[in-house]
N, C-alpha and C positions, 0 to 999 in steps of 0.2 A: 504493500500500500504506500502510494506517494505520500509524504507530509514535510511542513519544513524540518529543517534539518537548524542544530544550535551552533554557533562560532565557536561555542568552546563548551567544555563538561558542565553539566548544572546536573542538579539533586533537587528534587521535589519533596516532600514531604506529606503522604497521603494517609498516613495513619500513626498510633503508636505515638501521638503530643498528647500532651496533658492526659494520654490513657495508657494505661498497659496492653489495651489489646488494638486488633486494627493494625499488625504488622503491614504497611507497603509502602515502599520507596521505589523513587522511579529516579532512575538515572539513564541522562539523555545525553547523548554524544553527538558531535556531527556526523556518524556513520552508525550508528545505534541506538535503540530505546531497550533499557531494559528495566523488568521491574523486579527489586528484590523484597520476597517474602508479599503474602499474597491474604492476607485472614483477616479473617469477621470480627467486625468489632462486636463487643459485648459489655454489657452493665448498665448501665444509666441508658432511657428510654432517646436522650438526641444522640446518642450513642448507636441505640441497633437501629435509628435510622439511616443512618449512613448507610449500610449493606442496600440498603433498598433504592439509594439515590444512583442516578447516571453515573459511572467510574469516571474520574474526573480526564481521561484520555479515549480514545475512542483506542478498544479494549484489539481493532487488528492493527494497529498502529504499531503494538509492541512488538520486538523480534524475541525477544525468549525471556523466560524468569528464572531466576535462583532460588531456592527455596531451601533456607539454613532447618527448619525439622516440622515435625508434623502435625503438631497441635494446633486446634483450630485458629487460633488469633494470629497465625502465623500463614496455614494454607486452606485455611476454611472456606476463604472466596474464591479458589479457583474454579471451580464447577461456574458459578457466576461468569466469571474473566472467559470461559470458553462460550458460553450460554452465549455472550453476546459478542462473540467474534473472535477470540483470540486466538491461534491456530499456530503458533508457535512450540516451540522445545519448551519443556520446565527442566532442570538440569536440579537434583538433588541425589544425594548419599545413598548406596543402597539400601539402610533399614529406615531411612525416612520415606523411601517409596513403598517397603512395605507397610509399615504403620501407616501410611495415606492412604496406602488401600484399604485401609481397615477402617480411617478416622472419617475419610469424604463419602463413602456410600452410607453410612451409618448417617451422618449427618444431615445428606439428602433423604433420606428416608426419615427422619425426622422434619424435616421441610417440608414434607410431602404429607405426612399426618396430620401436621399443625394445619395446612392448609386444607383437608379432608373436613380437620375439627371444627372448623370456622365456618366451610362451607354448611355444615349438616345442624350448626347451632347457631346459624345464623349472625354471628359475633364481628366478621367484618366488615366495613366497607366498601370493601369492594364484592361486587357479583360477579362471576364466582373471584373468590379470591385463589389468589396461584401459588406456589410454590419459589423459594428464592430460586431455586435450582433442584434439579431431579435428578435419581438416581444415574438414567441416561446420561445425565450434562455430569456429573460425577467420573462417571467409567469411561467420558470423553477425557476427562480431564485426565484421568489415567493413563490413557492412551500415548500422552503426549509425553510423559515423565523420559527422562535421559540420567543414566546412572551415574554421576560422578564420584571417582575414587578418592579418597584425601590424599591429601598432598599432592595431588598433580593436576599442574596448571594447563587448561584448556578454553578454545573460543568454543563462547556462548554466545556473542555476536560478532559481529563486525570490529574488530579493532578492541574489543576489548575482552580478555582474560583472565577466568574466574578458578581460586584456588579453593577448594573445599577442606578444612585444618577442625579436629574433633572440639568439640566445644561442651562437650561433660555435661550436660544438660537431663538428655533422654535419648534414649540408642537414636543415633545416625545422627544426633544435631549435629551443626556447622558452626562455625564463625565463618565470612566468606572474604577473600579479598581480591578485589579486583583491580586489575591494572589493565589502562586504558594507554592506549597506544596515540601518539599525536606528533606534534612537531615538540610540543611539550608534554611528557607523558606522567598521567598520575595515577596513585591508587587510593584506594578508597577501603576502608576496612569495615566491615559488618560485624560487630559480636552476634548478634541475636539473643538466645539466650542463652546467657553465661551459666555453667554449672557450678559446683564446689568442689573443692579438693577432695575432700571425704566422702564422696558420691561412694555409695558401697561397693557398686559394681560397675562404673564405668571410671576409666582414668580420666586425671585431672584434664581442665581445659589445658590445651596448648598454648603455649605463650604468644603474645600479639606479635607478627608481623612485622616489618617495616611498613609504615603508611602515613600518607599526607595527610589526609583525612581520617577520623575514627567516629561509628557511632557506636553507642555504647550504651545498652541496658540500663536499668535505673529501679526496676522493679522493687527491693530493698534499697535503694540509694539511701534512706533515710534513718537507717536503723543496723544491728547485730545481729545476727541470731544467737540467742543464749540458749545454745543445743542443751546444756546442762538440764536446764531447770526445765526447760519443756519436755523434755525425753521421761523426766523422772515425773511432771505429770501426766502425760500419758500413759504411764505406768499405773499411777497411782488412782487415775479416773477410773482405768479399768479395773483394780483388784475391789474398788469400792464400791462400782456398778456389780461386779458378781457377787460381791458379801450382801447385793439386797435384793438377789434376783432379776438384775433388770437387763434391757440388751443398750449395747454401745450402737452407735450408727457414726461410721466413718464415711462421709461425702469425699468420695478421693478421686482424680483425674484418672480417666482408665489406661493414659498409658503414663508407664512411670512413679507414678506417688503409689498406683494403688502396689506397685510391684517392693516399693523402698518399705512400706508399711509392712506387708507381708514376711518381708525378711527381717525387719526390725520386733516382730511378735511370734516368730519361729525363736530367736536368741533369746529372748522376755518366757518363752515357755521351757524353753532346752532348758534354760537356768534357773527355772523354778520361780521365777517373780512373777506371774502372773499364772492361775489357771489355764487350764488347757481346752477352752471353750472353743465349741464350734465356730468355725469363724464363715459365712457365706460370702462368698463373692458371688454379688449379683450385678453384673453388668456385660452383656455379649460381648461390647466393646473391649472391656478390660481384661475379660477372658481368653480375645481372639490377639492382646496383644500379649500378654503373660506366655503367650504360645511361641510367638517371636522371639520374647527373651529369651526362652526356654533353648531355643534353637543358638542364637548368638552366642548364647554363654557354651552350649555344647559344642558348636563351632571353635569359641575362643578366639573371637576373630581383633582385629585392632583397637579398638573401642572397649574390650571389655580387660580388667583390671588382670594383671598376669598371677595376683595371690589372692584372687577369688577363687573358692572351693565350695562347689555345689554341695558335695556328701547326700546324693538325693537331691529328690525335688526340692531347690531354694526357698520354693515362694509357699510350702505346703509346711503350716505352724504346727500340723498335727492329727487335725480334726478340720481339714478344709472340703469345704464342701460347695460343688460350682455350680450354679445356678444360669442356667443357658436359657430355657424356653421362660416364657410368660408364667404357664402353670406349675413352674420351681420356683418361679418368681412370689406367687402367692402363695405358696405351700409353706414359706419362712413367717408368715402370720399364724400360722398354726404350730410353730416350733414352743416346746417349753423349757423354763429354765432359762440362764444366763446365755447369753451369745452376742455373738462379733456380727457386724452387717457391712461391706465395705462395697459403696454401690456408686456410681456414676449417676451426678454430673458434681466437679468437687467443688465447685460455688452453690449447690443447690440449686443451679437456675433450668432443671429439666432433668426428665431421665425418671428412672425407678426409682433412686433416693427419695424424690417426692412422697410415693406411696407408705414407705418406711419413714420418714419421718413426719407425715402425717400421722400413723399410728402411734408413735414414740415419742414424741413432744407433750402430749398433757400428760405423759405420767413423769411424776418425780424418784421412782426408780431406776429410769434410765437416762443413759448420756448421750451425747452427744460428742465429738472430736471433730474438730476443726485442724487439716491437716496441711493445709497449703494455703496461698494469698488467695483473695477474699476482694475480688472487684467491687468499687462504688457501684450503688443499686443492684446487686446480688443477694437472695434472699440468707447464703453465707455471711455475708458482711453484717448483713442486719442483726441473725445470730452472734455473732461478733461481736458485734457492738452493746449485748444486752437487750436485744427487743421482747418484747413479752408476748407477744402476738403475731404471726408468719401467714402470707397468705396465699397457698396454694389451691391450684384446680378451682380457683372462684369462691372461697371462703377462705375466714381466718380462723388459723389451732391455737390455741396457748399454748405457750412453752412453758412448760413446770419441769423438763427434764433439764438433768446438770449440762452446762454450756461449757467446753474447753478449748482455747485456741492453741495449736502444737505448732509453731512454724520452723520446728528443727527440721522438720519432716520437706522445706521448699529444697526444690532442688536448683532455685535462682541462688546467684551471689551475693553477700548481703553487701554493706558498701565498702568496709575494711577488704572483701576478699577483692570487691572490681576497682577497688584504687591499687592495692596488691597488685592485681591482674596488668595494669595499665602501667605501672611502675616497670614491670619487666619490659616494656616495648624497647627494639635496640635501640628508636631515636623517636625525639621528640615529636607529636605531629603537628600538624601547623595549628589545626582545630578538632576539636571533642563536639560532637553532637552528642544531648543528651536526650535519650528517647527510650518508652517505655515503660513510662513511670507515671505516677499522678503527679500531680504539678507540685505537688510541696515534696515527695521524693524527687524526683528529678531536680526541682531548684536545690535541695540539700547534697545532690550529689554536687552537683554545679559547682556550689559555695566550697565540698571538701577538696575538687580537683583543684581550683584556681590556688585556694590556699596551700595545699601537701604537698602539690607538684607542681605549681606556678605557670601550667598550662590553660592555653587560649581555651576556653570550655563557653557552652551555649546550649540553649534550651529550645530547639524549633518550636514554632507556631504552626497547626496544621493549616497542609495545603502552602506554605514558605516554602520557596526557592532561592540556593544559595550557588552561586558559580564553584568551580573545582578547580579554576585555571590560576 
């Protein structure tokens, strides 16, 4: 497709300001457009309208995308970006394509429910109301995926040259950097999402690149995690929810949290700190990707940790029990006695967790765990914050069950590790984009770089365009 073409490198900024989710950056060259990371914004209501407004480029205009991992706020839009023309390469990691195949048709079929729900209750606006994208515009999007190996540098477009470098997050993420070919040539560095050092089973992020440019995660910008003291209460929620009968409900991301959770209450039972309660996992999603780990780790491929030691099934505490179809699904309302529930979606904003913690919220024998970040206007956060009342499927529950937030359990960087992280770069970069983050993490990240490392640092505004030349 013809379009103008820019004098020199510019960066757009289409998602991922003042939010954590809504990952897309579009970098435009005079011989290329390309857009890195591709996902659905989520949380607050002017928030999921974005997803539904015109992509602010006419979506064949682009010649391919990067895609650093596979969680929806990252490649959730892609189905969308094909829906309406994009017909390009997506160039990402081999187990970020598998986990997309498992994370995008899922999620169109949830698109496709909602819009089912609406039409037959009449709730939309629109007659008939549609789907953001379908499973079809999903398994297009599949189609187009391209395997990129880490550490080796390859065209994704025209003139410019994208290195895929492990980024410890969740099997197959990325940091990505790209170097653009010119009369003056620059690179551009993508964290995405940064992992931790102590990731259980994946090794640490790679040290950053050389680069002119960096953006850089912010997610925790504003805070520590104190692994200690949360580790030891989510210890202690659960021996206290079993000493009074009640069941725990872990809202966990199905790919990744719910897998570090798992293995963190397999070690909590081996060593006798907590009972050895049933534990369900109910989420197809998070089941079909515990499948993938299962396989990477048996592989032992580069990403996974060289002094991890399965001894059996990792992610199996004891008494795991998988819960796949609908009617396993309800069958755990009839369980008696103490028990583990670890269901998708880990903000609460959809998914089976709703039905279990509709049941499990007015009673005060059971808990609740909070085990990851907790987006603005996510019914997590609201938990979070102390709310008394939650309102799902068109009513409000009381919450009388115990509320605990765990955030040892993020597998983001908090801000000491991404100043850490950034400190290792071999050279200074000219400027720090910060993105990712709510605006008051983000500005706190801001204020620690400029201060710790006397680096040029800034906060895009969405939709801001800044030159690269």
């Amino acid at each position: 497709m013809k379009r103008d073409r820019t004098a020199a490198p510019v960066l757009r900024f289409f998602g991922a300001t003042g939010t954590v989710t809504g990952s897309r950056f579009l970098l435009d060259t005079p011989r290329a457009r390309v857009l890195i990371d591709c996902g659905l914004f989520q949380g607050l209501k002017p928030l999921r309208l974005r997803n539904w407004s015109s992509f602010p480029v006419d979506p064949a205009s682009i010649d391919a995308v990067a895609l650093t991992h596979a969680h929806l706020d990252h490649s959730g839009y892609l189905p969308a970006l094909v829906r309406h023309g994009f017909r390009g390469p997506i160039y990402a990691t081999e187990h970020t394509h598998a986990l997309a195949g498992i994370v995008l048709p899922d999620s169109a079929h949830i698109q496709e429910e909602d819009a089912g729900y609406a039409n037959r209750r009449g709730t939309s606006k629109h007659v008939p109301a549609l789907p953001l994208y379908t499973i079809a515009d999903a398994e297009r999007a599949l189609d187009q995926f391209r395997v990129a190996a880490f550490f080796q540098a390859r065209e994704v477009a025209p003139g410019v040259h994208a290195t895929f470098l492990p980024a410890g997050h969740i099997l197959g993420s990325a940091m990505i950097r790209l170097a653009i070919d010119g009369p003056q040539p620059r690179t551009l560095l993508v964290s995405g999402d940064l992992g931790r050092p102590q990731h259980p089973i994946l090794i640490p992020p790679a040290d950053p690149p050389a680069a002119d440019v960096v953006l850089v995660e912010s997610t925790y910008g504003d805070r520590r995690h104190e692994d200690a003291e949360a580790l030891a209460r989510f210890e202690e929620t659960i021996v206290r929810t079993a000493a009074r009968g009640g069941t725990i409900v872990i809202p966990s991301f199905a790919v990744d949290r719910t897998e570090v959770v798992l293995l963190y209450l397999r070690r909590l039972v081996g060593e006798g700190r907590v009972p050895n309660l049933p534990v369900y996992v109910d989420s197809p999603m998070a089941l079909a990707a515990l499948d993938v780990y299962r396989q990477a780790i048996a592989e032992g491929g580069i990403e996974i940790r060289p002094d991890f030691a399965g001894n059996g099934d990792p992610f199996d505490p004891g008494n795991l029990i998988e819960a796949r179809t609908v009617e396993e699904s309800m069958a755990i309302n009839e369980a008696q006695g103490a028990s583990i529930i670890v269901s998708a979606s880990g903000m609460a904003s959809g998914g089976r967790v709703l039905h279990h913690l509709m049941r499990c919220l007015p009673d005060e024998r059971n808990a609740v765990l909070l085990v990851g970040f907790q987006a603005e206007g996510t019914r997590g956060r609201a938990l979070a914050d102390g709310a008394r009342e939650i309102k799902m499927h068109g009513r409000y529950v009381g919450v009388r069950a115990e509320v605990a937030s765990v955030p040892a359990f993020s597998v983001h960087a908090d801000r000491d590790e991404i100043v850490a992280w950034l400190r290792r770069a071999p050279r200074t970069p000219e400027t720090v984009f910060i993105v990712h983050g709510e605006e008051s993490a983000a500005q706190a990240l801001h204020d620690t770089i400029e201060r710790e490392l006397r680096w040029v640092a800034a906060v895009p505004r969405y939709g801001e365009l800044v030159r690269l030349d």
